[in-house]
C-alpha positions as CSV (number, residue, x, y, z in Angstrom):
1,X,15.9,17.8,-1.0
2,X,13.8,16.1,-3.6
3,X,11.0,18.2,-2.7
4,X,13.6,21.8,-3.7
5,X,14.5,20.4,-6.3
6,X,11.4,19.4,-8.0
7,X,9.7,23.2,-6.6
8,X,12.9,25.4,-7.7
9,X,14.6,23.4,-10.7
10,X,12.1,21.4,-12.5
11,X,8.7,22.9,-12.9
12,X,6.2,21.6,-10.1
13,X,4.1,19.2,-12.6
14,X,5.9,16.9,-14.0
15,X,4.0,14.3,-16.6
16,X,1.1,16.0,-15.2
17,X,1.8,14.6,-12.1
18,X,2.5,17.9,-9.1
19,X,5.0,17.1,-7.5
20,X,6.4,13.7,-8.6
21,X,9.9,13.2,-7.3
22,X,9.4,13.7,-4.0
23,X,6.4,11.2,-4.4
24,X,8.8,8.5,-5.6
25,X,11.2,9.3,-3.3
26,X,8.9,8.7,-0.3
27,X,7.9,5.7,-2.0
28,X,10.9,4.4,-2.0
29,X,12.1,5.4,1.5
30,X,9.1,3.8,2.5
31,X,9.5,0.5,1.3
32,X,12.8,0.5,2.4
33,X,11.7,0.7,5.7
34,X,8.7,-1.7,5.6
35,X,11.3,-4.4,4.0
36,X,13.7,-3.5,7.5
37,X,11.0,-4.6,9.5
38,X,10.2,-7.4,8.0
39,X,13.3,-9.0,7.5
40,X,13.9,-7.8,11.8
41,X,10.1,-9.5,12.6
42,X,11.1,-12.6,10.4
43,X,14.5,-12.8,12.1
44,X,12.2,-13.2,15.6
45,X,9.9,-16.0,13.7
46,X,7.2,-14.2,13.2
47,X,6.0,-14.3,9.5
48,X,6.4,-12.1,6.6
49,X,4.1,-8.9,6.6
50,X,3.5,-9.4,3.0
51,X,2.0,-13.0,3.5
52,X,-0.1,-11.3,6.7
53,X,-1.1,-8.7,4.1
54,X,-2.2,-11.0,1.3
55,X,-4.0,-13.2,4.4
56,X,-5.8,-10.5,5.5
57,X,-7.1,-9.2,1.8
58,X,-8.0,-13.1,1.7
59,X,-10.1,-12.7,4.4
60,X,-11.7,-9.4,3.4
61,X,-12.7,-10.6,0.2
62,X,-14.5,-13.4,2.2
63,X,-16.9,-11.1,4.4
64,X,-17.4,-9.0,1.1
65,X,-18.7,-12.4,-0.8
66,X,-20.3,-13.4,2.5
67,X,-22.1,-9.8,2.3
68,X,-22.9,-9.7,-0.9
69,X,-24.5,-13.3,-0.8
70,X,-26.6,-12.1,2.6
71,X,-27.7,-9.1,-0.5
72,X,-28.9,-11.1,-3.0
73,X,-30.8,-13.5,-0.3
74,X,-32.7,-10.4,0.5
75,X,-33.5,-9.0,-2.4
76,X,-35.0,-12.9,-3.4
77,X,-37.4,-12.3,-0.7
């Protein structure tokens, strides 16, 4: 509905962006859903998917330091 509306009532770009309402609505909806699923995993005892996310950026940022260090070693030699 977002998406006719945005196409056949408001021109396509809006802010410069095409198609922007139906981009936020998805967003949204989205969210939404990722919230529901984490409340129903958290219910079970499993932990929050945000604090798995953040752990596993944590962890990427690691082997990118740990690669970047192997880098420099290298170029040293």
């Amino acid at each position: 509905m977002s998406f006719l509306v945005n196409k056949y009532l408001l021109s396509e770009t809006l802010f410069g962006i095409k198609f922007l309402i139906p981009k936020i609505v998805t967003a949204l909806w989205t969210y939404i859903e990722i919230k529901s699923i984490d409340e129903s995993s958290m219910k079970l005892g499993n932990k929050s998917v945000w604090v798995l996310l953040k752990e596993m950026i944590d962890r990427l940022k690691g082997i990118k330091s740990d690669l970047n260090e192997l880098i420099d070693e290298k170029k040293e030699k």
